[in-house]
C-alpha positions as CSV (number, residue, x, y, z in Angstrom):
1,X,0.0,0.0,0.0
2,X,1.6,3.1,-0.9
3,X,0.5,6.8,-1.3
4,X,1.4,9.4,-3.3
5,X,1.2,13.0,-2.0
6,X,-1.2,13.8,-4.8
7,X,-3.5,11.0,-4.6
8,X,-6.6,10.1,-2.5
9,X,-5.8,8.9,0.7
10,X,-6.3,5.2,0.9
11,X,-9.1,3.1,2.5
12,X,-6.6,1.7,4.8
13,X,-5.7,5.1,6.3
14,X,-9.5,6.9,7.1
15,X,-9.7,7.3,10.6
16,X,-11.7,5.2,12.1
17,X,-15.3,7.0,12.6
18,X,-17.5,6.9,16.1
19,X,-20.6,4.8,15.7
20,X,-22.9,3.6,18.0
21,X,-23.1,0.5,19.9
22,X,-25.0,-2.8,17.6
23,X,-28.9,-2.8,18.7
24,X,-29.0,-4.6,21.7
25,X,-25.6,-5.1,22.5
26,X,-24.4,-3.8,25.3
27,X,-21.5,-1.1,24.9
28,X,-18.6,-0.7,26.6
29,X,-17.9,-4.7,27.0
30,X,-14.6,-4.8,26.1
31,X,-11.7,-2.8,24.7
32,X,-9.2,-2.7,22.1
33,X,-6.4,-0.9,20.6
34,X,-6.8,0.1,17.2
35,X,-4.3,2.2,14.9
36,X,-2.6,3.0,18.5
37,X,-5.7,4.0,20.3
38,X,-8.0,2.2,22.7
39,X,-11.4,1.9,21.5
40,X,-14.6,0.3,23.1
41,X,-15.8,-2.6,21.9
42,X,-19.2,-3.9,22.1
43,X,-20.8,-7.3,23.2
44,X,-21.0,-7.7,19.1
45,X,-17.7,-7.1,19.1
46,X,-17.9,-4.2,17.0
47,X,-15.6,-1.3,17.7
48,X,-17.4,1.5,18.3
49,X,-15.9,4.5,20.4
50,X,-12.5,5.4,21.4
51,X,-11.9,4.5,25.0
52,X,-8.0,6.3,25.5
53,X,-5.8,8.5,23.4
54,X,-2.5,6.8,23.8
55,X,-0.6,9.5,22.2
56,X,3.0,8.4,22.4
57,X,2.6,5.5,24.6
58,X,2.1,2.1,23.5
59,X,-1.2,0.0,23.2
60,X,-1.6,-3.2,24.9
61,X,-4.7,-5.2,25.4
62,X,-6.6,-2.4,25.1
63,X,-5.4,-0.3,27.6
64,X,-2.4,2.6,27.3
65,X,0.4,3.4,28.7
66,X,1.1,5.1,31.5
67,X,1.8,8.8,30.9
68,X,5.4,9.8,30.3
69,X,6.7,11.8,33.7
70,X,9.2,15.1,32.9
71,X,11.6,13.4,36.0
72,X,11.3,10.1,35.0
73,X,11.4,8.8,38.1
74,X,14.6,10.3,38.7
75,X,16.4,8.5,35.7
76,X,18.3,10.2,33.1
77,X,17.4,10.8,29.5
78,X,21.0,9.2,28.8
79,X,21.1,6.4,31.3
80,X,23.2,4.7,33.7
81,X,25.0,1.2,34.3
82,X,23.4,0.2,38.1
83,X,26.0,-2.9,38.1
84,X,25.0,-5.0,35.5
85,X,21.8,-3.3,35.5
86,X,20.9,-1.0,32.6
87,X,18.7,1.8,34.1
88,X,17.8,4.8,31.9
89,X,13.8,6.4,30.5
90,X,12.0,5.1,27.4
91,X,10.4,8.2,26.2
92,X,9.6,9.4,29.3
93,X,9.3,5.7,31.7
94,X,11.8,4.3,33.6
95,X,13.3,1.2,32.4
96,X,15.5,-1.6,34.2
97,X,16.9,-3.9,31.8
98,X,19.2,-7.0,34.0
99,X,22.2,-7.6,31.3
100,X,23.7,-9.9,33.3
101,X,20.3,-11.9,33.2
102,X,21.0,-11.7,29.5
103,X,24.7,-13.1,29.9
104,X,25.9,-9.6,29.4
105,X,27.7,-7.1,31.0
106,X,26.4,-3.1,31.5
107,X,28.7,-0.7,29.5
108,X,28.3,3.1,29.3
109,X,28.0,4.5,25.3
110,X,27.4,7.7,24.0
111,X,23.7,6.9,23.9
112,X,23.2,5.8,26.9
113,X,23.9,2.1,28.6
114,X,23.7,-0.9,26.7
115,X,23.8,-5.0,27.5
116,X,27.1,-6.0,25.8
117,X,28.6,-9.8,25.6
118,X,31.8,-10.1,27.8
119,X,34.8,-8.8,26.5
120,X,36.4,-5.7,26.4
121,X,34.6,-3.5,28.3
122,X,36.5,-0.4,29.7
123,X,35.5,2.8,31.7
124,X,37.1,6.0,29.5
125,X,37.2,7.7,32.7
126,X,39.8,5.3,34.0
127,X,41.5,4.9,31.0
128,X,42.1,7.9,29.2
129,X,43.4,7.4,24.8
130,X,47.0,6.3,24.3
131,X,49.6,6.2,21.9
132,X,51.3,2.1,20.7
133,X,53.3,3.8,17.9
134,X,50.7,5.0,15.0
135,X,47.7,3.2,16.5
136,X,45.6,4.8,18.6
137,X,43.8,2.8,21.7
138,X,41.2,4.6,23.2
139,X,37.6,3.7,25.1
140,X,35.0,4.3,22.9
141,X,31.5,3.8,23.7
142,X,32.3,1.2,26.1
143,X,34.7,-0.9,24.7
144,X,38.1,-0.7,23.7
145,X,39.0,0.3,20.1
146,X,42.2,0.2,18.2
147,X,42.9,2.7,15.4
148,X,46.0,2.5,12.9
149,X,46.3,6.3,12.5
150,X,48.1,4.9,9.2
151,X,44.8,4.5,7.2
152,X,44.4,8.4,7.5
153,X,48.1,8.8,6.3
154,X,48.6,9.9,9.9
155,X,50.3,9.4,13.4
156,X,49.0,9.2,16.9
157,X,50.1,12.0,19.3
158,X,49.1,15.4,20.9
159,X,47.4,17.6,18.6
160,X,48.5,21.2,18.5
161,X,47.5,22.8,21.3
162,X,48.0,20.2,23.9
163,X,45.3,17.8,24.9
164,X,44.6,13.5,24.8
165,X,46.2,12.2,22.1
166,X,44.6,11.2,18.6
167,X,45.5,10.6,14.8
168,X,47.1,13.5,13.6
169,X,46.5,13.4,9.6
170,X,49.6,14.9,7.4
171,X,49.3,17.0,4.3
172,X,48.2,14.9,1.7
173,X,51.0,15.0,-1.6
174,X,48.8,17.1,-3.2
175,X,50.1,20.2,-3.8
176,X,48.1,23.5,-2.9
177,X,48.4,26.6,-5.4
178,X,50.3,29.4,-4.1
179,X,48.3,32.5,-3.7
180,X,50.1,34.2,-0.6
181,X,47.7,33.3,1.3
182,X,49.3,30.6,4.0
183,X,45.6,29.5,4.1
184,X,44.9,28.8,0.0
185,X,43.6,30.5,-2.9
186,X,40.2,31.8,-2.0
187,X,37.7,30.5,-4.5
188,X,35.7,32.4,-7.4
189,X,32.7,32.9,-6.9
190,X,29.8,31.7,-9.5
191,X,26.1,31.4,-9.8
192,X,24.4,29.6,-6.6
193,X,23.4,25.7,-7.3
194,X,21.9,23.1,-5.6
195,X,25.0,21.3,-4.2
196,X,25.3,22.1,-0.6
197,X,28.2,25.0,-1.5
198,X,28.4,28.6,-1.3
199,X,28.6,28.9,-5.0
200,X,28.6,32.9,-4.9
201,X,30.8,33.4,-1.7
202,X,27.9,35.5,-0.2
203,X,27.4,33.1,2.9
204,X,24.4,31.4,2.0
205,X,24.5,28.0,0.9
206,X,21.5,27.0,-1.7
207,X,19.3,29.9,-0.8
208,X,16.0,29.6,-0.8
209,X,14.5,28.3,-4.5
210,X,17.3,27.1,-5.5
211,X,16.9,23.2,-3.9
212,X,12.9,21.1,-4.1
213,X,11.9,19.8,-1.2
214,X,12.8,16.8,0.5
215,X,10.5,14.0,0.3
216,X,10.0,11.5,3.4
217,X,8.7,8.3,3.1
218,X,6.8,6.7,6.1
219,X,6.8,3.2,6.2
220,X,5.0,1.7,8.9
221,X,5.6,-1.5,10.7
222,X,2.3,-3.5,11.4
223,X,1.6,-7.3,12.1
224,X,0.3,-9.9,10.1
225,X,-3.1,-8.6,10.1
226,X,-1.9,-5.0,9.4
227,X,-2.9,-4.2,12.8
228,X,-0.4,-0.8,13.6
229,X,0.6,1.6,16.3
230,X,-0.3,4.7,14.3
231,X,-2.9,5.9,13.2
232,X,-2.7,8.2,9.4
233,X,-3.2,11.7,12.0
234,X,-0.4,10.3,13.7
235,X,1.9,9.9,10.6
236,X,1.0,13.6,9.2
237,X,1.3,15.2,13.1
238,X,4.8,13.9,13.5
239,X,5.7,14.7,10.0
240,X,4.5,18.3,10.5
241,X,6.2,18.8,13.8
242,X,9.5,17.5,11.7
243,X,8.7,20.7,9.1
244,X,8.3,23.5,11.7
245,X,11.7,21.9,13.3
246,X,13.7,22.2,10.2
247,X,11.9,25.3,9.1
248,X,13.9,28.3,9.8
249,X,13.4,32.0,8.8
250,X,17.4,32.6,8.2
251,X,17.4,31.1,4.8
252,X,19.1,27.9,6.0
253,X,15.9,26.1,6.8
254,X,15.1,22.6,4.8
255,X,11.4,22.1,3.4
256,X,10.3,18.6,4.1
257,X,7.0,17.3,2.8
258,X,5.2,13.5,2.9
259,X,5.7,11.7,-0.3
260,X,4.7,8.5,0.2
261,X,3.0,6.5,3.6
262,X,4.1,2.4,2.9
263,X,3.0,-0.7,5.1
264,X,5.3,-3.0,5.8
265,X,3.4,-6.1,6.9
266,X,6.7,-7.9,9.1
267,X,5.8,-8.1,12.8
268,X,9.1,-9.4,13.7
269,X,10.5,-5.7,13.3
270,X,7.4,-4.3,15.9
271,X,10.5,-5.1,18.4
272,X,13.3,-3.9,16.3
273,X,16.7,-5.2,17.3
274,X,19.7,-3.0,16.3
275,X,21.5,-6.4,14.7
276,X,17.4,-6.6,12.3
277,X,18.1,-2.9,12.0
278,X,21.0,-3.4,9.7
279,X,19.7,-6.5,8.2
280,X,16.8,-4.1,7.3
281,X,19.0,-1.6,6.1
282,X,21.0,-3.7,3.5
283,X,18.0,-5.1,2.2
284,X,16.7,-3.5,-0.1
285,X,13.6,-3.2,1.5
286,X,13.0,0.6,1.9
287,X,15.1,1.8,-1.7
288,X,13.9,2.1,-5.0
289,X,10.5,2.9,-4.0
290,X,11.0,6.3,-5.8
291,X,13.8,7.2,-8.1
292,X,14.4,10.5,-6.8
293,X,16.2,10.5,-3.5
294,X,13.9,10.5,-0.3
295,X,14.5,10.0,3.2
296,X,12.8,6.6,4.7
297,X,10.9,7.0,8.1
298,X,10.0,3.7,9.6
299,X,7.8,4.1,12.7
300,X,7.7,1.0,14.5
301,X,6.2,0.0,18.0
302,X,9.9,-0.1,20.1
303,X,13.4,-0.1,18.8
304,X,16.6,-1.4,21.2
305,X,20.0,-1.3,21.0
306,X,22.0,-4.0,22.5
307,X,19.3,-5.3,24.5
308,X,18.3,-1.4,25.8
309,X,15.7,0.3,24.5
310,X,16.0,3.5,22.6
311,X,13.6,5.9,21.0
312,X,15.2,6.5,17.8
313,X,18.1,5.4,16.0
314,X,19.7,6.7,12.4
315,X,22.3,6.2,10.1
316,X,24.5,9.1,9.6
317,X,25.9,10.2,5.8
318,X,28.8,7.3,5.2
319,X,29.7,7.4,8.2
320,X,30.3,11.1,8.6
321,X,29.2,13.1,11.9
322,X,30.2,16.8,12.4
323,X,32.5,16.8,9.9
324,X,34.4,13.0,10.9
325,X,34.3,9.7,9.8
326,X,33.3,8.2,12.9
327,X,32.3,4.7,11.7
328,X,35.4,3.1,9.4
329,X,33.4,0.2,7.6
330,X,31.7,0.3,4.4
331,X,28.5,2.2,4.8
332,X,24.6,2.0,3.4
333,X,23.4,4.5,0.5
334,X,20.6,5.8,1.7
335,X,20.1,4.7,5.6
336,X,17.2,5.0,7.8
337,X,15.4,6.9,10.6
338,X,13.5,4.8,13.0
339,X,11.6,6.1,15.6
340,X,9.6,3.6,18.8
341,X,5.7,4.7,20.0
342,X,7.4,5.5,23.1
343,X,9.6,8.5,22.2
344,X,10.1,12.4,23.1
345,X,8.0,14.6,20.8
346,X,11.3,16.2,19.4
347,X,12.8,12.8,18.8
348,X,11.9,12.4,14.9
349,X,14.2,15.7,13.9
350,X,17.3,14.5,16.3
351,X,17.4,11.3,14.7
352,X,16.9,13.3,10.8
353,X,19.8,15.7,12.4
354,X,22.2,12.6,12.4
355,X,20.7,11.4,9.2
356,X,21.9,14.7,8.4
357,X,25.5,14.7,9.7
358,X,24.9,15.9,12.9
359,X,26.7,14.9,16.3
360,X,25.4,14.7,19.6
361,X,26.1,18.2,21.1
362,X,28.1,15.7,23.9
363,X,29.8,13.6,21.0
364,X,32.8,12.2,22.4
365,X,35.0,12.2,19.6
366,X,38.6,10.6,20.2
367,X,38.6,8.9,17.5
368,X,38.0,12.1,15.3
369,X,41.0,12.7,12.8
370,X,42.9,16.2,13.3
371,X,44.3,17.4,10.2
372,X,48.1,19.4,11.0
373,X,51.0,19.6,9.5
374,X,53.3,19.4,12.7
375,X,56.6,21.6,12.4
376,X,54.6,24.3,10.3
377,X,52.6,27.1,12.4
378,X,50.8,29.1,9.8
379,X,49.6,26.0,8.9
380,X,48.2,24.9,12.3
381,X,46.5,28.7,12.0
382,X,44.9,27.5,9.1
383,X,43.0,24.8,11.6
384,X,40.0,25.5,13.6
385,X,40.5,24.8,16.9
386,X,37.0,23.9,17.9
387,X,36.5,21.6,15.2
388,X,37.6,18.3,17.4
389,X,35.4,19.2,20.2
390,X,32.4,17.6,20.7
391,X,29.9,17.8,18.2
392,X,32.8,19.3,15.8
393,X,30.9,23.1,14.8
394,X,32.0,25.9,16.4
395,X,28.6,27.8,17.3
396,X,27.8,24.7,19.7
397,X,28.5,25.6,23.6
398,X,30.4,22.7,25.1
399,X,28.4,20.2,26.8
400,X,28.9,17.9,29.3
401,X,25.7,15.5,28.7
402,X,22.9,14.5,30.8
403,X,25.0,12.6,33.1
404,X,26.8,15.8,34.5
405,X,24.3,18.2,33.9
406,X,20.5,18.7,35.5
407,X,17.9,21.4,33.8
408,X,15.0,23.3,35.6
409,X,11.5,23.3,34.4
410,X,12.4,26.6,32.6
411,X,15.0,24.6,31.1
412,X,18.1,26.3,32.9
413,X,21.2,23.9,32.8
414,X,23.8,23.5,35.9
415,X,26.4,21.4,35.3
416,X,29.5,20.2,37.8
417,X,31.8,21.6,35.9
418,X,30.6,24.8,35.4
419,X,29.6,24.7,31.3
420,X,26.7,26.4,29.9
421,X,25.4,23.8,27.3
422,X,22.6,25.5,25.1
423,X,19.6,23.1,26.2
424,X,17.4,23.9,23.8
425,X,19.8,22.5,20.8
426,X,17.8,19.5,18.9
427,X,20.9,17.4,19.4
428,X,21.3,17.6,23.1
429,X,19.9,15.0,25.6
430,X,17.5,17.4,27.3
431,X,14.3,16.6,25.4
432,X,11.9,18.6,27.4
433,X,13.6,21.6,26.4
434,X,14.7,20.9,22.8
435,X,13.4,23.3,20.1
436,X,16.2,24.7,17.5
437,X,19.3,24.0,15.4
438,X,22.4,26.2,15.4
439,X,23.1,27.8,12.3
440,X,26.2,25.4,11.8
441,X,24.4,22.8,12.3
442,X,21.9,24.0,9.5
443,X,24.4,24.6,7.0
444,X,26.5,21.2,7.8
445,X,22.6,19.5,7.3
446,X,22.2,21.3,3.8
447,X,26.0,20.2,2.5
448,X,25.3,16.1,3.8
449,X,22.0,17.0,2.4
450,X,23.5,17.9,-1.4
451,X,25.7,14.7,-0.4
452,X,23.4,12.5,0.1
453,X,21.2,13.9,-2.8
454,X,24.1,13.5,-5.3
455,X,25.1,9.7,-4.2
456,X,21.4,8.9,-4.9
457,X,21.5,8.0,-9.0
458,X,24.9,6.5,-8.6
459,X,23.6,3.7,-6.0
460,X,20.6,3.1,-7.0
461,X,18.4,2.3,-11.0
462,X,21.9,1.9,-13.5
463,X,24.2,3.6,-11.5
464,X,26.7,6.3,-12.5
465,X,29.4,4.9,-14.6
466,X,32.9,6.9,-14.1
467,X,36.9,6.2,-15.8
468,X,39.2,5.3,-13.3
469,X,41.9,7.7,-14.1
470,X,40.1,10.9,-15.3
471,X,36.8,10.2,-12.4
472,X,33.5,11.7,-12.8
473,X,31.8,10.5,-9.8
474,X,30.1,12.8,-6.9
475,X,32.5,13.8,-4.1
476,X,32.9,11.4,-1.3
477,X,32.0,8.9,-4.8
478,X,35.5,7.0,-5.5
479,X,35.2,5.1,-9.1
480,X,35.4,1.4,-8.7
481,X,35.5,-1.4,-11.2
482,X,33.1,-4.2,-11.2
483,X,32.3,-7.6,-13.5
484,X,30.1,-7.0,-16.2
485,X,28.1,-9.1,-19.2
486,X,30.7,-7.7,-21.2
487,X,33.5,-7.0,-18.9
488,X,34.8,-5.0,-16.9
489,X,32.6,-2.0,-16.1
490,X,33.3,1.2,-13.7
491,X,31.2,2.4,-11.6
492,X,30.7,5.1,-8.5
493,X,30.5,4.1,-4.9
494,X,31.1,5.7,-1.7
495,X,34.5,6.4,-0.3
496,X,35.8,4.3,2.4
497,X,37.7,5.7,5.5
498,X,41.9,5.6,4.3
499,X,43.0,8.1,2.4
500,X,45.6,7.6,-0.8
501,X,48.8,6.6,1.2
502,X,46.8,4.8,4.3
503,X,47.1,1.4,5.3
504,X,43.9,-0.8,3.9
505,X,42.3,-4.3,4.2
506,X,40.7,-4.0,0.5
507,X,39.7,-1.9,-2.0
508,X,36.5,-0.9,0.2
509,X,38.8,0.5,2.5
510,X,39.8,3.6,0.1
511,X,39.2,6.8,-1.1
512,X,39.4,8.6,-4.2
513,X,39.3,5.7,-6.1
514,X,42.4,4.4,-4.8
515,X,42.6,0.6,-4.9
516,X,44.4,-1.8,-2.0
517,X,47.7,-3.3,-2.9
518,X,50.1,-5.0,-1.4
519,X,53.6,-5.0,-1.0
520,X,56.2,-7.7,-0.1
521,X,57.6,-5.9,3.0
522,X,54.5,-3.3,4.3
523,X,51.7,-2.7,4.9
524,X,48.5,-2.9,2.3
525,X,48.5,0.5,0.9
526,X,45.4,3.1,-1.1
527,X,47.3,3.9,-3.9
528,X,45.7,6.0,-6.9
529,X,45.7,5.0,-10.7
530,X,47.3,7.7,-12.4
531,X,47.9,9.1,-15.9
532,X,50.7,11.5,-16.5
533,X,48.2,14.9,-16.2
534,X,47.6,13.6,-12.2
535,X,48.6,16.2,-9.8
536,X,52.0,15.7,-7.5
537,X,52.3,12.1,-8.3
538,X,55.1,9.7,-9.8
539,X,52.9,7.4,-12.4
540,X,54.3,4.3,-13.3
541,X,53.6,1.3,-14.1
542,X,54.0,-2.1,-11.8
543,X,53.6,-5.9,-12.2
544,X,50.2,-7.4,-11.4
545,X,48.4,-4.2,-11.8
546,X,46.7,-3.8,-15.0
547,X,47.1,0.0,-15.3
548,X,49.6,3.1,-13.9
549,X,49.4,3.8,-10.4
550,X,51.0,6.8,-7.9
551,X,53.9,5.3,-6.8
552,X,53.9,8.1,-3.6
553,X,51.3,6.6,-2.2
554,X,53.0,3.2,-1.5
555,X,55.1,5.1,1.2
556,X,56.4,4.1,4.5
557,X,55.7,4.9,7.7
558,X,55.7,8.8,8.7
């Protein structure tokens, strides 16, 4: 069942009308919840009246939820590890989830606590990132994570400025033109376009009229009778609280309007596990349903993330948050937002901020990659110093989290260490009080937005083809070659996470259309093809590979 914004709403999706009771029957005999709602059912069993608004609680057995409570019960929006005992709110009411019950252990994230199989767990307060020569080891969300600063063409160590340690990214061997300007040539300006760039250096990006609106697509989880959780109002309430979030009167704003509402009859995924999440993901099943690109909305009864509930998850633009590549493996087209029943009315345009690009405002981001180019201090002025700090945009106050920080009813923050962390930002983990977006964080949203709109043809319908050497695919887009009925054929697909020069497992691993090889005494390395026009490289050729490649790339260790 699917709708188009221009056609007659279907059958499916009428509200369901009040009636009266069947002659003699006698009313109010039983109850039962229908698109979300409880509703009175007679002695006929016909549903007649509604009984309860449920709102944003669940319906079971024909009776709501208990309202959400602003305190929670004295739980925080974020979470806490009690023990083994994951403790935190589900939009709004207390949870206790026993991980040890489940064989797990309790480990603090980013996102709150989560049930995870026994292993290596850490506390990042105890142990804070260190250097074991290029690889960084640091706690992240949890558990301990190694990083070979290599893959970025990098080291690990202090970045300028003092502070923990991290990969520090070198100067790529692509030379910069000289304008005497120790920051780069500025760059000519030109007509304004719909690609997420301030085409004519007036600083606006894609003013107003220049980019259509973004189309969401709603599917909706239901069971094997199509019995659902939401109701058409409640599709076309949450979607309109989603436009006046992202609707701004700066010029940075991003229209949003419902394209198309789409049932998806699976009532495995009314529980959605974050391990079905991916499955659902990769399948195929919410792409190609239009061939322009769209954003898919699935609204589903509760979602949970390592055995802990959440109220929303999303995926981010190839891995990209504030500016960083945050997750290293290969990465999804398009993505998702999912959303649970049981969720904070300002939930929907957090999770379509990440979808976005956008951090938490208390991102915690050691494993971001600092660009420098030690020994050189008019380049390290070049650097913005804010851009490795939490949610990576410099009009964002610094904040603490939930966890350290406690606001008032009139949404004042205090925090133990003094910050003042904006509680009204959309990101943020103060719900009752979220209501805006910075203007960084609008203009990062419209540039993943032109990202994400240009990756669209290219992974989906017959693709974009590309030549190795000369390109032509979207940026972030590295050109890769793949079997064909006739062939080899070349195609774009997103970068991976190693720059030309880094360290790689595969092919996957690269950017700019760098392919992994090997070498009889290093390390795997992204190495570009080449022709002899390519910029600040040493093309030759070399056995095994069946065309020129940079020879710089294959370097050593820094």
């Amino acid at each position: 069942m699917t709708e188009s914004v221009a056609e007659a709403e279907p059958r499916v999706w009428r509200p369901r009308e009040t009636v009266e009771p069947a002659p003699g029957c006698t009313p109010e005999a039983d109850r039962r919840c229908v698109d979300g709602d409880a509703w009175w059912v007679d002695s006929c069993g016909v549903v007649y009246a509604q009984a309860q608004e449920c709102g944003a609680g669940l319906c079971r057995a024909g009776l709501c939820d208990p309202p959400a409570t602003r305190d929670c019960e004295g739980e925080t929006v974020v979470g806490r590890c009690d023990g083994d005992v994951a403790r935190g709110c589900d939009g709004g009411r207390p949870y206790a989830i026993d991980c040890g019950a489940l064989g797990r252990r309790c480990v603090t994230t980013e996102s709150g606590p989560a049930c995870r199989v026994e292993g290596s767990q850490c506390d990042p307060a105890a142990e804070p990132p260190r250097c074991a020569g290029v690889r960084l080891l640091v706690c992240e969300e949890g558990e301990r994570t190694e990083v070979d600063c290599r893959a970025f063409g990098g080291i690990c160590g202090p970045p300028p400025g003092g502070g923990d340690v991290r990969c520090l990214q070198l100067p790529p061997p692509i030379p910069v033109e000289d304008c005497g300007d120790m920051c780069g040539c500025p760059p000519a300006a030109t007509d304004e376009v719909c690609d997420g760039v301030d085409n004519d250096l007036d600083g606006w990006i894609d003013e107003s009229g220049q980019c259509a609106p973004v189309d969401l697509v709603a599917f909706v989880v239901t069971d094997s009778g199509g019995g659902r959780s939401y109701s058409r109002d409640d599709i076309d309430a949450a979607v309109e609280q989603l436009r006046a979030s992202f609707a701004r009167t700066d010029d940075f704003g991003i229209e949003l309007r419902l394209a198309d509402v789409i049932e998806l009859r699976r009532p495995e995924w009314l529980e959605l596990e974050d391990t079905e999440l991916d499955d659902l993901v990769r399948s195929g099943t919410l792409s190609g349903v239009r061939e322009s690109f769209y954003v898919p909305l699935v609204f589903t009864d509760r979602l949970f993330v390592d055995g802990v509930p959440r109220p929303g998850l999303s995926t981010v633009p190839n891995g990209m948050c504030g500016g960083h590549r945050r997750v290293r493996g290969p990465q999804p087209p398009l993505g998702l937002v999912a959303v649970a029943k049981r969720r904070w009315p300002t939930t929907l345009a957090h999770e379509l901020g990440h979808f976005l690009g956008l951090c938490h405002t208390h991102a915690d981001h050691f494993t971001a990659i600092v660009s420098i180019d030690p020994g050189d201090d008019e380049a390290r002025a070049c650097q913005e110093p804010c851009t490795i700090e939490d949610d990576g945009l410099c009009d964002t106050p610094r904040d603490p989290g939930p966890t350290a920080c406690t606001t008032s009813v009139e949404c004042m923050v205090t925090c133990d260490d003094g910050a003042s962390p904006d509680p009204t930002n959309l990101m943020g983990y103060y719900p009752n009080c979220r209501s805006s977006f910075t203007q960084e964080q609008a203009l990062l949203m419209r540039r993943s937005l032109a990202l994400r709109r240009a990756w669209h043809p290219c992974s989906f319908g017959p693709g974009c083809s590309c030549e190795l050497v000369e390109g032509g695919c979207p940026e972030a887009m590295s050109c890769r070659r793949y079997s064909g009925d006739q062939g080899p054929e070349f195609r774009c697909a997103l970068d991976g996470h190693a720059v030309p020069g880094g360290v790689c497992r595969g092919s996957l691993d690269c950017s700019a259309s760098a392919v992994c090889i090997g070498q009889p005494d290093a390390d795997p390395r992204c190495v570009r093809p080449c022709d002899d026009t390519t910029e600040a490289c040493r093309c030759t050729e070399v056995g095994g590979v069946d065309h020129r490649i940079c020879i710089d790339d294959l370097r050593r260790d820094p």
